[in-house]
C-alpha positions in Angstrom: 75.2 10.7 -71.2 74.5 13.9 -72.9 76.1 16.0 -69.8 79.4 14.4 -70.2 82.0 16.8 -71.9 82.2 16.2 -75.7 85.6 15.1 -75.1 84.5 12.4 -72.7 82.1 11.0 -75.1 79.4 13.3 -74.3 77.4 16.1 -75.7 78.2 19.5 -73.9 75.1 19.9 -72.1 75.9 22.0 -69.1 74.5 20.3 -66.0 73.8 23.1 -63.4 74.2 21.0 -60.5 77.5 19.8 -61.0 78.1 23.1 -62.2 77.6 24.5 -58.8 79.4 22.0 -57.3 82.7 22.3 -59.5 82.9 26.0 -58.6 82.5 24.8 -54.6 85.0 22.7 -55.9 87.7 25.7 -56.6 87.1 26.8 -52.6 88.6 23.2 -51.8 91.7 24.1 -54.1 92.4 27.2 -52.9 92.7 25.5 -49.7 94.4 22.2 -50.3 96.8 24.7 -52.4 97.6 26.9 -50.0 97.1 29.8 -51.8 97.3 33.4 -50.3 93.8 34.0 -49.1 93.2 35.1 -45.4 90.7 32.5 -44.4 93.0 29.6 -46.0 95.8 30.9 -44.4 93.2 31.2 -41.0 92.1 27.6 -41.6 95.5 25.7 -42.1 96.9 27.7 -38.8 94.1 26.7 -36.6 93.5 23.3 -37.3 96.3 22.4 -40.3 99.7 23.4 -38.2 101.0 20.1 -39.9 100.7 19.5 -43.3 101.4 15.3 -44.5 101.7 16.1 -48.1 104.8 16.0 -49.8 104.3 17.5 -52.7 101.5 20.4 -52.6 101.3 21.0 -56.4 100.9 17.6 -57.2 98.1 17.0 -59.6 94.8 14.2 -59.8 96.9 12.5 -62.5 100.2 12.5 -60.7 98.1 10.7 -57.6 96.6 8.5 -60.2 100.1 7.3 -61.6 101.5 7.1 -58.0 103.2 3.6 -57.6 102.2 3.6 -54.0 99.8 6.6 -52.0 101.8 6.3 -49.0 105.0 7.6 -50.7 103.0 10.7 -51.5 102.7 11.5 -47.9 104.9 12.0 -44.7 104.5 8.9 -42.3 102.7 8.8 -40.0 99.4 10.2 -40.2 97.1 11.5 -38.3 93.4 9.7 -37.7 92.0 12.5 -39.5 94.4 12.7 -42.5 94.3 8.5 -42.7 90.4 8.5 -43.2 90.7 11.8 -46.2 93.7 9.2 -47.5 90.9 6.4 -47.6 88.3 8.9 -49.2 90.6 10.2 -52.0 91.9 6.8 -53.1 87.7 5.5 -53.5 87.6 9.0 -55.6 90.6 7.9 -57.8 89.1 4.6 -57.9 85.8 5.8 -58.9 87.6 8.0 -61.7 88.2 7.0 -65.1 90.6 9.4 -66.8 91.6 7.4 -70.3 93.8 9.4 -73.5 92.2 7.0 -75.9 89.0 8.0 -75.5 89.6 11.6 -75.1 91.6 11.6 -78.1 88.9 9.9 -80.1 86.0 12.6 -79.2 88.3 15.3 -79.2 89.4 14.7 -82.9 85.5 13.4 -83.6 84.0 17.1 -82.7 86.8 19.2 -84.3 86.1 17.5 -87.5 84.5 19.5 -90.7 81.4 17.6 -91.0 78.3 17.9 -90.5 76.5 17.8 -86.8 74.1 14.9 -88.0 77.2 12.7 -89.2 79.4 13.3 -86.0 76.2 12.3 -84.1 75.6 9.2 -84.9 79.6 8.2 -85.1 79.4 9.2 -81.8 76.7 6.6 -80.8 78.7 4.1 -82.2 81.3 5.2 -79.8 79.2 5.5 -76.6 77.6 2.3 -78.1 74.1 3.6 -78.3 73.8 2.5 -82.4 70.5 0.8 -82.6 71.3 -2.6 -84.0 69.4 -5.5 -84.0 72.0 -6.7 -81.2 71.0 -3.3 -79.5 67.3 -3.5 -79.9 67.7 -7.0 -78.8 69.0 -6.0 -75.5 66.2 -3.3 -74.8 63.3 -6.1 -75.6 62.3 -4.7 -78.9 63.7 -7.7 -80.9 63.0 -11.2 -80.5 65.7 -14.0 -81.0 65.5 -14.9 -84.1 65.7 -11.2 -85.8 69.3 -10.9 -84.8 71.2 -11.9 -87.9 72.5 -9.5 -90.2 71.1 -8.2 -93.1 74.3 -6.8 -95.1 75.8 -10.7 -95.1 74.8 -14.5 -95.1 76.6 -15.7 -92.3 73.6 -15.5 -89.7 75.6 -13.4 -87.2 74.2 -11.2 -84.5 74.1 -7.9 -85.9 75.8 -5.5 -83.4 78.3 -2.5 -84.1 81.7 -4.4 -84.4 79.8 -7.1 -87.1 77.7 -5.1 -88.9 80.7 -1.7 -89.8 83.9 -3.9 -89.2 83.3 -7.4 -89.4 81.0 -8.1 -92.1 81.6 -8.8 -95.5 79.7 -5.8 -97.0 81.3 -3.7 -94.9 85.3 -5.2 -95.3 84.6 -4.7 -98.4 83.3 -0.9 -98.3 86.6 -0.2 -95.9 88.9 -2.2 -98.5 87.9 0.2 -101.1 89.4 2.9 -98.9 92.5 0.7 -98.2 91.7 1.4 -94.2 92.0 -2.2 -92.2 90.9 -2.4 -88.7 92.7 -4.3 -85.9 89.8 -6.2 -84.3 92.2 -7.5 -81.6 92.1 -3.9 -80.2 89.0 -1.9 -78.3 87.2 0.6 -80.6 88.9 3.8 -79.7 92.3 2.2 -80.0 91.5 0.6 -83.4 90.1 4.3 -84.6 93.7 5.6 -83.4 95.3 2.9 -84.7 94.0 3.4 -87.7 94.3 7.2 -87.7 97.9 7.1 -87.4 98.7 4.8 -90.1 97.0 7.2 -92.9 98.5 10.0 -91.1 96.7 12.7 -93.5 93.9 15.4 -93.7 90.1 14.3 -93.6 90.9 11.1 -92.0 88.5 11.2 -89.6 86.1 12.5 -91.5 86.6 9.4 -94.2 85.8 7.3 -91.1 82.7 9.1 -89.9 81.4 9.4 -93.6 81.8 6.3 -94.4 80.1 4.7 -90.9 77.3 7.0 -91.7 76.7 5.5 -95.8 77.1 1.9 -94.4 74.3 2.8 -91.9 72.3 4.7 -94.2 72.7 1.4 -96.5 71.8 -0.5 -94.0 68.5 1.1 -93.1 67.5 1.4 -97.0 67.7 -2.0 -97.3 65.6 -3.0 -94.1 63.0 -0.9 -94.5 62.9 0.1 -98.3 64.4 -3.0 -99.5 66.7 -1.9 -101.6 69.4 -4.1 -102.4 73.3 -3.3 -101.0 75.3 -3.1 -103.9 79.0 -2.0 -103.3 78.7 0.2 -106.8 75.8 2.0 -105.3 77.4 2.5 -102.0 80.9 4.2 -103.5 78.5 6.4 -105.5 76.3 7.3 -102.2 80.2 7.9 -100.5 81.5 10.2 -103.1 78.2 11.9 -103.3 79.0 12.5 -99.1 82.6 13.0 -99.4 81.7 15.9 -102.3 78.8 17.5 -100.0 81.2 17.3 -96.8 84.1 18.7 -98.3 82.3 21.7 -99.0 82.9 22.9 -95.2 86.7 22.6 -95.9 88.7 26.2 -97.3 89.4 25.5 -101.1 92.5 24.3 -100.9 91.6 21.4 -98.7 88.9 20.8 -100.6 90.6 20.3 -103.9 92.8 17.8 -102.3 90.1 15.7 -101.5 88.4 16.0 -104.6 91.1 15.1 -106.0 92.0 11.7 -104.1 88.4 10.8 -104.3 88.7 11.0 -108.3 91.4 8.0 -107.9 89.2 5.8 -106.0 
């Protein structure tokens, strides 16, 4: 998980062996390019003389969105272009190239705040958040520890409960006049969302306030401290004003600004 690109839901870490590989990788464009190198040149003349592929430039994503392989390449084939057909189609199979998601961890790690904020928000997203539901799942919770503590209506606590479907937390996203579409997946709803308040430090709003109903969350568990909505909008502006500091000043009085209306 932590190897994946940060715009893949991961965290950067450069992995050496695929590293390797991806650079071995640029040998096999060269060739299935064509470009002009001697020893592709050499290759393709010796045992290439016929090439079956339409169009050489076209791209992964252009195969992906191909009604139909077979019109991508000149009929027939040859045994030994049929079984690289059958390999690349498992490849694209195996592949799982979606915007959504992108979109969501690319706009999560350009944002201004802090690293320990954008972490967590992006467990939520790879669906790592230790929840009861979570916990639960890896043996470290019995049965009849799943219900929420934010609410009273005895539901498993998990992520889509505890920050978008329970009461405390409707409430905590009412007060920012943010509404989630439940019917859609979580990157679409965070999308969805985005583009309906269309303005600066949206995503910031979102990943601030995930991290307060969390941090809520765990006072009340373990210090048992009650979760009042008065004490949470105080804990959020306190966030929002700490945050905000990472944006130039002109930004910054914006949000101070919008925040003073809440």
């Amino acid at each position: 998980m932590v190897i994946k690109p940060r715009e893949k839901g991961g965290m950067g870490v450069i992995n050496l062996k695929v590293q390797n590989e991806g650079l071995l990788m640029k040998q096999l464009h060269k060739f299935y390019s064509k470009q002009d190198v001697p020893w592709v040149h050499l290759i393709w003349d010796t045992y290439y003389p016929t090439s079956f592929v339409l169009n050489q430039q076209a791209s992964v994503r252009a195969v992906q969105e191909a009604k139909d392989l077979a019109s991508m390449f000149s009929l027939p084939l040859s045994e030994q272009a049929y079984k690289e057909l059958l390999m690349l189609h498992d490849l694209l199979l195996e592949s799982n190239i979606d915007d959504d998601i992108s979109k969501v961890f690319g706009k999560l790690w350009k944002r201004k705040c802090t690293m320990r904020t954008k972490f967590l928000f992006w467990l939520l997203l790879v669906d790592r958040f230790n929840t009861k539901g979570m916990l639960f799942r890896r043996n470290m919770l019995s049965s009849h520890e799943l219900s929420c503590v934010m609410c009273v209506a005895s539901t498993e606590e998990d992520v889509d409960h505890l920050f978008f479907q329970c009461s405390f937390g409707r409430c905590c996203w009412q007060k920012l006049n943010i509404q989630w579409n439940m019917s859609l997946p979580l990157h679409q709803r965070i999308l969805h969302v985005l583009e309906n308040l269309g303005g600066m430090f949206c995503m910031e709003l979102i990943v601030i306030t995930t991290w307060v109903i969390w941090k809520t969350r765990n006072r009340k568990v373990f210090d048992g401290i009650l979760a009042a909505h008065n004490c949470w909008i105080m804990r959020f502006m306190e966030e929002v004003k700490l945050q905000s500091l990472r944006l130039n000043e002109v930004s910054r009085h914006i949000v101070i600004s919008w925040l003073s209306s809440l």
